[in-house]
Backbone as CSV, one residue per row, in Angstrom:
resi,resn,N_x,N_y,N_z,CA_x,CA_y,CA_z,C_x,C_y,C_z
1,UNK,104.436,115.672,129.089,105.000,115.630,130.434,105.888,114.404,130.570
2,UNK,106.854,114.700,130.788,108.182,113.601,131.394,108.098,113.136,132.593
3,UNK,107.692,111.563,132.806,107.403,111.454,134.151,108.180,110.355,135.041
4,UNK,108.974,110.289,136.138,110.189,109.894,136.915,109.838,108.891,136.954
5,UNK,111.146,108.047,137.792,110.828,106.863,138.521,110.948,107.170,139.693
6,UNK,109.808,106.908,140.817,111.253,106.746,142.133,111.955,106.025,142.475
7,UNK,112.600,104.857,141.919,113.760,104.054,142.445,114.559,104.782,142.092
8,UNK,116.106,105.536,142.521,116.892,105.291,141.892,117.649,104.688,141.487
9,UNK,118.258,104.985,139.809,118.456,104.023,139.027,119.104,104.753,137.548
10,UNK,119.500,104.283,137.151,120.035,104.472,135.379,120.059,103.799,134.269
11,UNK,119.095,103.962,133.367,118.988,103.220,132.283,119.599,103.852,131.226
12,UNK,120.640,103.041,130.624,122.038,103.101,129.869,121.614,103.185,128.361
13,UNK,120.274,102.469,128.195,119.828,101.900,126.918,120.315,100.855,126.018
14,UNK,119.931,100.917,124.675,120.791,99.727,124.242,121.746,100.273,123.303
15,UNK,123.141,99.194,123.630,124.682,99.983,123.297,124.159,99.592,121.664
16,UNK,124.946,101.041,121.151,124.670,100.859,119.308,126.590,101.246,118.834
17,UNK,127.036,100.073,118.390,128.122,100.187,117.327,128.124,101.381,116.608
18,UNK,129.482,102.419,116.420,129.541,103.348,115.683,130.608,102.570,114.514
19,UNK,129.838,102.380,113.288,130.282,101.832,112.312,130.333,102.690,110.749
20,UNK,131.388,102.547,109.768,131.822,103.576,109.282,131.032,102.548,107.658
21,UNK,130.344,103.055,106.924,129.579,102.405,106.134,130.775,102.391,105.136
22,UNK,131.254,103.296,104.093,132.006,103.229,103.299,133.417,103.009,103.463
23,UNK,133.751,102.269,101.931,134.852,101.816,102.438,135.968,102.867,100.783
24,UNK,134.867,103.352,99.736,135.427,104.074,98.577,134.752,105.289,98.676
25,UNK,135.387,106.011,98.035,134.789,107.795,98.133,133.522,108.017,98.132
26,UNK,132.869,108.433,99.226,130.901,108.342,99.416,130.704,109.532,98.423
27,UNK,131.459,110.546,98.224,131.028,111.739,97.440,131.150,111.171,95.604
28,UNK,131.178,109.937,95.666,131.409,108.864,94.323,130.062,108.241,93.941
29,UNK,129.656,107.907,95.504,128.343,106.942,94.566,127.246,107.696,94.295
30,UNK,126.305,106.714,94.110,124.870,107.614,93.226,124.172,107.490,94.307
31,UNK,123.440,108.788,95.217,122.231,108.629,95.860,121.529,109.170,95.096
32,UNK,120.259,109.447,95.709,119.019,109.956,95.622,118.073,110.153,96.913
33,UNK,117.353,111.460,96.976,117.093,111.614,98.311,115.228,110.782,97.944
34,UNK,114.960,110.060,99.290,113.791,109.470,99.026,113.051,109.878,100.305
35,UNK,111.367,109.491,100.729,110.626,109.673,101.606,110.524,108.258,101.926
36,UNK,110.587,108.351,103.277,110.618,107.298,103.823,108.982,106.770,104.438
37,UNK,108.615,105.958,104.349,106.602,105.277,105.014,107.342,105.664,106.877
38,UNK,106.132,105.955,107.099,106.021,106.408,108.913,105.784,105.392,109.428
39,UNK,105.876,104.879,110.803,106.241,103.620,111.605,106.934,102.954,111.697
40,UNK,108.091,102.699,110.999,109.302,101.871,111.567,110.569,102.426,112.202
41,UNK,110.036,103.326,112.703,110.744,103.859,113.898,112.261,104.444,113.269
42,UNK,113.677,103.799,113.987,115.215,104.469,113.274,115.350,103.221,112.562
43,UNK,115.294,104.047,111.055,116.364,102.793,109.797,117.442,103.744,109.730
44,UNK,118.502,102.247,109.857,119.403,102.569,109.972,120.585,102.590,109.290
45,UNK,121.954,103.306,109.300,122.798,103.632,108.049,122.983,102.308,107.387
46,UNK,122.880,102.096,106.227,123.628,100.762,106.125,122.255,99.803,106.161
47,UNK,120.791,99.792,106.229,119.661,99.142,106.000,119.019,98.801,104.713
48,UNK,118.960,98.003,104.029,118.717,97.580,102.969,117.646,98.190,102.562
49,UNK,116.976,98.521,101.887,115.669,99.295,101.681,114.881,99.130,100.295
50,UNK,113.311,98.789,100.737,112.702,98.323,99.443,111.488,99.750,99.331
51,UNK,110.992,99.564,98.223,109.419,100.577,97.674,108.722,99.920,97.862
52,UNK,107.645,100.873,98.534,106.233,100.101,98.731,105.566,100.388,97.284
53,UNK,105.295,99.230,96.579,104.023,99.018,95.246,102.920,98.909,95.233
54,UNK,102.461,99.258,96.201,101.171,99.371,96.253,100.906,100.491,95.256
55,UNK,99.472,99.991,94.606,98.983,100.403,93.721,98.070,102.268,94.544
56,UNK,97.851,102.306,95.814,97.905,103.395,96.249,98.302,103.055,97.187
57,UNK,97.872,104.332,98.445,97.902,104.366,100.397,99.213,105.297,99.872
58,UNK,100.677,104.154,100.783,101.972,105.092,100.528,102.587,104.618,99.144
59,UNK,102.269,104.678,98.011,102.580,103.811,96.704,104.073,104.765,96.721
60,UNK,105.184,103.767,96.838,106.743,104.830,96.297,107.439,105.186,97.433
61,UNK,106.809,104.772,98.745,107.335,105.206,99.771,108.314,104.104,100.221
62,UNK,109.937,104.344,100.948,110.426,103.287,101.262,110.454,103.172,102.582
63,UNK,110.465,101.628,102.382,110.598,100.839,103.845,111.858,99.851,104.002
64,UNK,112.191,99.531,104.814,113.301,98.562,105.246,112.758,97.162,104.418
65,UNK,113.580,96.709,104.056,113.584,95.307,103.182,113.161,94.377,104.118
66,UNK,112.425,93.111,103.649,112.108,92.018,104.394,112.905,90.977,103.931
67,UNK,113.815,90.616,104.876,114.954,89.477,104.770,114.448,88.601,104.456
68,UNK,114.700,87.438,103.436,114.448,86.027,102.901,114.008,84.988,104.329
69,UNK,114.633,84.958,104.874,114.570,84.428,106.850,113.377,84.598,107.325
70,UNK,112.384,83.563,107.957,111.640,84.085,108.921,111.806,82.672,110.135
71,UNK,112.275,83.368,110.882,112.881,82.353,112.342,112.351,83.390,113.004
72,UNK,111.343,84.535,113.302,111.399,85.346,114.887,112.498,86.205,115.360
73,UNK,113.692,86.147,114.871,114.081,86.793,114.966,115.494,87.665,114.648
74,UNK,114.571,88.063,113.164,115.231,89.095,112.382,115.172,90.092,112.767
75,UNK,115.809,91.389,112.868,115.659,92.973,113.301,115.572,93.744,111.936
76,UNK,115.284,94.843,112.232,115.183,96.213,111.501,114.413,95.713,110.275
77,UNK,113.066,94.755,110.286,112.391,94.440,109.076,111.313,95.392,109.016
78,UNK,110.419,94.888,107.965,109.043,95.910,107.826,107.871,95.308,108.222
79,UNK,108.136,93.567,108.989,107.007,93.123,109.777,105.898,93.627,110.572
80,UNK,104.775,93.232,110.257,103.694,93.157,111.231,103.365,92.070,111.820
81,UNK,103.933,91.506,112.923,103.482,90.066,113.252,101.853,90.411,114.038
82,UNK,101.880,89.082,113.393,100.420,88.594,114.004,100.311,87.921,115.432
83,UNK,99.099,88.651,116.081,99.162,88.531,117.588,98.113,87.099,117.569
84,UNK,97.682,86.775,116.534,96.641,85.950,116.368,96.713,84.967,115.385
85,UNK,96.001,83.102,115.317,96.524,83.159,114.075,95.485,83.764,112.958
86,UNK,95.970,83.012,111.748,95.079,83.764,110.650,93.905,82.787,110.747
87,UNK,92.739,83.235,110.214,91.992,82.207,110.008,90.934,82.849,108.601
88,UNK,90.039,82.301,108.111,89.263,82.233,107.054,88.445,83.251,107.530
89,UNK,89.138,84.643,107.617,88.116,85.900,107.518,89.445,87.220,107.160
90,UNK,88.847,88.197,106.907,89.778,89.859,106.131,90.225,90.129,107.388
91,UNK,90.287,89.847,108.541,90.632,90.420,109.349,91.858,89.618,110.271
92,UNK,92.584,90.896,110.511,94.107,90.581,110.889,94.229,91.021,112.419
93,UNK,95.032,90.750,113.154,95.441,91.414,113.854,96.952,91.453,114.852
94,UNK,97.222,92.826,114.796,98.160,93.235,114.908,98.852,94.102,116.341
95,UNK,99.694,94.229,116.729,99.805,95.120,117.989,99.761,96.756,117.055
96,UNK,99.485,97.113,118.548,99.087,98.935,118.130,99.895,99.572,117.593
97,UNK,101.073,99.521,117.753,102.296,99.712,117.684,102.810,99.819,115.822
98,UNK,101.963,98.246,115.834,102.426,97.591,114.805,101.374,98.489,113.329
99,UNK,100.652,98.944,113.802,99.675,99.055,113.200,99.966,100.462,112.150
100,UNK,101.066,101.044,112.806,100.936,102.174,112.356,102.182,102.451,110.728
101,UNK,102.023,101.160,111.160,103.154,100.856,109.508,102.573,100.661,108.273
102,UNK,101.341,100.914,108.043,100.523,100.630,106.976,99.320,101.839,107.273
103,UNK,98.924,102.185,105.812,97.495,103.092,106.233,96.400,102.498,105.350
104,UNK,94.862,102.579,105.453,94.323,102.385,104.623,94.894,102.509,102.725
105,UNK,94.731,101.328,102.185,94.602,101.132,100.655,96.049,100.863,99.923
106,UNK,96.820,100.551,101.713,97.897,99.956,101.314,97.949,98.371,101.123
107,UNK,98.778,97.926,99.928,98.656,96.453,99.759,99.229,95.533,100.333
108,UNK,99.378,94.563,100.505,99.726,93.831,101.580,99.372,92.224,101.421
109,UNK,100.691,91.314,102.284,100.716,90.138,102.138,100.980,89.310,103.539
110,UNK,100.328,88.236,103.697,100.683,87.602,104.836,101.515,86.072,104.413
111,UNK,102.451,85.927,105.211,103.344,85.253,105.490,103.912,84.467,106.459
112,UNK,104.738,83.059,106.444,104.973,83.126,107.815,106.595,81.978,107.417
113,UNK,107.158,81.252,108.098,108.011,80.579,107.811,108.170,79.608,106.699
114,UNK,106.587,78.797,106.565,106.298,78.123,104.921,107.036,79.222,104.299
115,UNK,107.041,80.283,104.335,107.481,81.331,103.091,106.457,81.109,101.829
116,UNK,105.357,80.647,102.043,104.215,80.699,101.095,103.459,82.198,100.959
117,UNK,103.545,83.056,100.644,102.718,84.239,100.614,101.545,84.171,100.159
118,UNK,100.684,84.988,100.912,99.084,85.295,100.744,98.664,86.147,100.195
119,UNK,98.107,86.442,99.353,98.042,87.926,98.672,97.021,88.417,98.981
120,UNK,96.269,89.523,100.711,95.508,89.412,101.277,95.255,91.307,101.223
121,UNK,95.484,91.524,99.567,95.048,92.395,99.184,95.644,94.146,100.145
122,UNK,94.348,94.865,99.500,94.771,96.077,100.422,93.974,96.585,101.835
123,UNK,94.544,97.192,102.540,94.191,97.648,103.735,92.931,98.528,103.186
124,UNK,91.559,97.504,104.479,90.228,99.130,104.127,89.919,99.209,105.055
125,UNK,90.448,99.152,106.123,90.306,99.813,107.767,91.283,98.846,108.576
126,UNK,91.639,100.287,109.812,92.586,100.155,110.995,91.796,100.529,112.064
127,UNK,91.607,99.542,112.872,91.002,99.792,114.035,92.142,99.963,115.409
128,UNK,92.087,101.080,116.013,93.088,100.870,116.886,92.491,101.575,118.417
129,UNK,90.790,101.294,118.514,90.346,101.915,119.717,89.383,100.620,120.436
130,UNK,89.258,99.626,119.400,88.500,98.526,119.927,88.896,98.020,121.299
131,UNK,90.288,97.608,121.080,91.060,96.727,121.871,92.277,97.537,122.592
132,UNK,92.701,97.267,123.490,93.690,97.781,124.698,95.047,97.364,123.960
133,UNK,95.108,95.926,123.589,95.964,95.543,123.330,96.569,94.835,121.977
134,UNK,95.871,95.580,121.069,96.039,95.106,119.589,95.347,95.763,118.669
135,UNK,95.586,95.954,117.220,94.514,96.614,116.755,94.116,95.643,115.589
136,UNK,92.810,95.892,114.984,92.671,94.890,113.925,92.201,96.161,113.089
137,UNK,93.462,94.840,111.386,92.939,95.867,110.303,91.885,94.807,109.476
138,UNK,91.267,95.811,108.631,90.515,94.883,108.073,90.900,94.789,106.539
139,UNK,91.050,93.948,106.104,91.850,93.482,104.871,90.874,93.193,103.509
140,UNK,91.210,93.111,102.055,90.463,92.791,101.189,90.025,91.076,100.927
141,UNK,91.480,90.764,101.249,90.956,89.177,100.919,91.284,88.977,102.450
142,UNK,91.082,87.678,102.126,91.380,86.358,103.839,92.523,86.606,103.846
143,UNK,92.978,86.322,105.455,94.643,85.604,105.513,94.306,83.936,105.596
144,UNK,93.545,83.588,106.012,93.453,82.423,105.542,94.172,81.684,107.084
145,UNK,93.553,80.327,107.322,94.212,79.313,108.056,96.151,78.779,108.159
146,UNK,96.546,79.124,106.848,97.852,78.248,106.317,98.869,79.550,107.319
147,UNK,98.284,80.644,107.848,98.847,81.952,108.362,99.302,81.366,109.885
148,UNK,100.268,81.224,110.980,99.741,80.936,111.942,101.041,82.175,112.923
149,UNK,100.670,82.290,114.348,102.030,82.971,114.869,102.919,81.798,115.505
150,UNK,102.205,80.769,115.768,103.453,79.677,115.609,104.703,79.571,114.826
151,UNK,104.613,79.929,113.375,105.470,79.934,112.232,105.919,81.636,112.316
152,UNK,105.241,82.645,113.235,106.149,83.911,113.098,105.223,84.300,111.551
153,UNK,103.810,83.728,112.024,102.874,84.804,110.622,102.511,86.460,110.666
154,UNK,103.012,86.975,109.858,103.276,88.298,109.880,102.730,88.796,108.336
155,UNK,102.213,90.468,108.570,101.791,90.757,107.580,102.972,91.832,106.693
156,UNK,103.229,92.395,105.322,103.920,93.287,105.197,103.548,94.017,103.933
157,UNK,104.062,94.864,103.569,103.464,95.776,102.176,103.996,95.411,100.984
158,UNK,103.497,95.425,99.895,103.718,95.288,98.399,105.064,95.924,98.460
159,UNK,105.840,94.932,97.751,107.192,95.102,97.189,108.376,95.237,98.428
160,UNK,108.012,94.626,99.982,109.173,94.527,100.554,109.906,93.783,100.625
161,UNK,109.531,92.322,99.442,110.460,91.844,99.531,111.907,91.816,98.178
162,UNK,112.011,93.570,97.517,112.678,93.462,96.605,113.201,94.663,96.870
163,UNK,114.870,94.248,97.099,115.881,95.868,97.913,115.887,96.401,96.542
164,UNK,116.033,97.701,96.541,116.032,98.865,95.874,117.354,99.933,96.125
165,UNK,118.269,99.296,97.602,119.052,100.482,97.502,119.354,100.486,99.373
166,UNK,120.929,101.253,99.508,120.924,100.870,100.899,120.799,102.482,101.773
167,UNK,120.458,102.642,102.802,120.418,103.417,103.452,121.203,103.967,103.701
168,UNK,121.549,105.722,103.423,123.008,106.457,103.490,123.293,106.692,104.944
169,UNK,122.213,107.515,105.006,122.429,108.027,106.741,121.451,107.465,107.893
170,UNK,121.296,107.389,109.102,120.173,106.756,109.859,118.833,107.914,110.024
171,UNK,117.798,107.747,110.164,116.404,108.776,110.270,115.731,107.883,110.979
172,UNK,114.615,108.815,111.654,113.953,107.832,112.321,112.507,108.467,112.317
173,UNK,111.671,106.878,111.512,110.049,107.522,110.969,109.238,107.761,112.065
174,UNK,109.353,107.531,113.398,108.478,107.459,114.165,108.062,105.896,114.269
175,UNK,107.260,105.680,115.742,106.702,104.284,115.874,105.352,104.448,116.535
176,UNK,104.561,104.295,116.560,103.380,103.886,116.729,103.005,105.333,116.336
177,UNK,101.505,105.841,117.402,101.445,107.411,117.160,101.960,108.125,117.169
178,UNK,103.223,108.432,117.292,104.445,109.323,116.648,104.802,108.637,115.207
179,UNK,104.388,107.855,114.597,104.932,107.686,113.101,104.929,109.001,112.723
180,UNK,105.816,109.357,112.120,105.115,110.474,111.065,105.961,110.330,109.699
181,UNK,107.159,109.272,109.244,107.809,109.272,108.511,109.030,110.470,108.400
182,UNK,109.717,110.334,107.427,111.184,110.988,107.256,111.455,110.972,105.627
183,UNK,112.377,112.090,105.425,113.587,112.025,104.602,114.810,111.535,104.357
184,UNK,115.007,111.146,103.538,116.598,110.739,103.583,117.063,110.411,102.312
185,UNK,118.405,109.839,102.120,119.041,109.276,100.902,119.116,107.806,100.832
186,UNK,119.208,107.515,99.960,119.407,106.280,99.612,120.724,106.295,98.588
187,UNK,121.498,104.964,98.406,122.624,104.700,97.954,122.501,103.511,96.782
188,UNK,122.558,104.098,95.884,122.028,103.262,94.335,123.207,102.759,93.837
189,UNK,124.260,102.990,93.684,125.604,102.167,93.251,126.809,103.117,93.221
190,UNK,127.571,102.481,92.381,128.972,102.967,92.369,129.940,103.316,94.018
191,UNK,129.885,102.277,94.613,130.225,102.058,96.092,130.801,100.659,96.034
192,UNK,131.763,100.897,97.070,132.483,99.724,98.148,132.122,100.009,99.843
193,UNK,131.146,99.296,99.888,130.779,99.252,101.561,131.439,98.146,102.612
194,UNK,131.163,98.573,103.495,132.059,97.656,104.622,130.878,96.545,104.595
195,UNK,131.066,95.275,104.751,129.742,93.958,104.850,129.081,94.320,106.064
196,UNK,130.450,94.477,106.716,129.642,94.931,108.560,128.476,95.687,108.704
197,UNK,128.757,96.948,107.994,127.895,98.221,108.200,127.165,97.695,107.765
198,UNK,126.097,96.657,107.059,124.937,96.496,106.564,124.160,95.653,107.281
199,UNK,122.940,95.961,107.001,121.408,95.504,107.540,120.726,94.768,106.446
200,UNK,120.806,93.532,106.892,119.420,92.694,105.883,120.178,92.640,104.590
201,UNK,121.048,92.572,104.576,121.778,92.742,103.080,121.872,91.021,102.317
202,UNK,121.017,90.261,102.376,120.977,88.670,102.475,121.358,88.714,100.936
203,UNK,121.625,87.304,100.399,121.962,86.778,99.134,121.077,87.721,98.618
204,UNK,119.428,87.202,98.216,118.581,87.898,97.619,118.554,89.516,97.286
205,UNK,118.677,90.017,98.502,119.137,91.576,98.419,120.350,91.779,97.677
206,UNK,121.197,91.310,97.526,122.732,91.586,96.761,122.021,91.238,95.405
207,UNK,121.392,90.200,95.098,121.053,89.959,93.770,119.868,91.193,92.929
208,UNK,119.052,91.927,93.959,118.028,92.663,93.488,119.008,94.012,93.247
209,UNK,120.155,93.973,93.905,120.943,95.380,93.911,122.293,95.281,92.723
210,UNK,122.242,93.745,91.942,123.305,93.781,91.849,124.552,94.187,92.313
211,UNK,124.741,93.217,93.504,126.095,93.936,94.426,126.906,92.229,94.362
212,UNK,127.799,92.725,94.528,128.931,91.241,94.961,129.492,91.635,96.360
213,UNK,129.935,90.904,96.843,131.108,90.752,97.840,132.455,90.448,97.675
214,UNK,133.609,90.987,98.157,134.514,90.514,98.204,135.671,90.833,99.518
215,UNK,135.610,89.878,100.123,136.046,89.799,101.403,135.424,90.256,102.251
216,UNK,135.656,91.250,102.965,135.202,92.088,104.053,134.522,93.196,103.174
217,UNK,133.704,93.281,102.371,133.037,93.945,101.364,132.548,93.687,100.567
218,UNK,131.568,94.552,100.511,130.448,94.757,99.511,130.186,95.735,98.604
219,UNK,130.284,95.348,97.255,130.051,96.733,95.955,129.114,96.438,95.132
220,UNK,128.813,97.580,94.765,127.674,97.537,93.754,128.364,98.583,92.833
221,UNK,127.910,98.356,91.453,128.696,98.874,90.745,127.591,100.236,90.108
């Protein structure tokens, strides 16, 4: 059920750039169509994109890359920030929302601006009926004290921080209980992209993709 406001009123939403990704013949480069992990809502054309390595849960499934940066506020990442800080127990916690980006026996690391990573193992329960306003998962190892949301401590899955390939077209996995994940392509090389059109595309990502820049562009060969 769709349900009104009574003020009237019009919400416009938020304005999105129509931006043209390629800049050399798209029917040239190499995709491959991939499955995308459920919960991060629309990735978008032109989003850097890593594999989850987890050893199971979604093992192979891709997610949006996690930018080298943690200042609060990066967009279109594969973050779970922490509503709490970490402290010396398996248990995390996360908004509800947030929660639905990981499933049991997925692997996972906590992080925060140190850029020190935690290796706080795999997911063996999601609780998301305890609390109104957060859910806690319960984790294999600690996140440990050194975790805090002062520093923007956030949790994320095995292997997001190594791009694999950029996003052809936009899909959208779902976000919270509507996750349900998507299809799509991915863009493996032999391209000249516009710099603009890209998401998260940081030094590091150009180096995992072997891509260069030159000028107002970006190729991977």
């Amino acid at each position: 059920m769709t349900v009104g406001q009574d003020t009237p009123n019009v919400i416009r939403g938020a304005q999105e750039d129509y931006r043209r990704l390629y800049y050399s013949e798209p029917k040239a480069s190499l995709v491959v169509p991939v499955a995308l992990q459920a919960g991060y809502g629309v990735v978008h054309m032109g989003q850097a994109l890593a594999k989850n390595s987890s050893a199971a849960g979604n093992i192979n499934k891709l997610i949006p890359y996690d930018p080298y940066a943690v200042t609060g506020v990066e967009e279109d990442h594969p973050r779970l920030y922490l509503v709490t800080d970490g402290a010396a127990s398996v248990y995390a916690y996360v908004t509800i929302e947030d929660s639905y980006k990981v499933i049991v026996a997925d692997d996972t690391y906590a992080m925060d601006s140190d850029l020190s990573a935690v290796d706080t193992g795999a997911v063996v329960a999601i609780d998301v009926t305890t609390y109104s306003h957060m859910a806690k998962l319960t984790l294999t190892n600690q996140v440990t004290t050194a975790i805090t949301t002062a520093k923007f401590g956030y949790l994320y899955v095995e292997g997001a921080g190594t791009a694999v390939g950029i996003m052809q077209k936009s899909v959208n996995t779902g976000l919270g209980i509507n996750a349900k994940g998507a299809g799509g392509t991915i863009i493996l090389g032999n391209c000249v992209l516009y710099s603009g059109a890209l998401r998260n595309v940081d030094s590091a990502a150009r180096t995992d993709l072997s891509a260069s820049t030159y000028g107002n562009f970006t190729y991977i060969r």
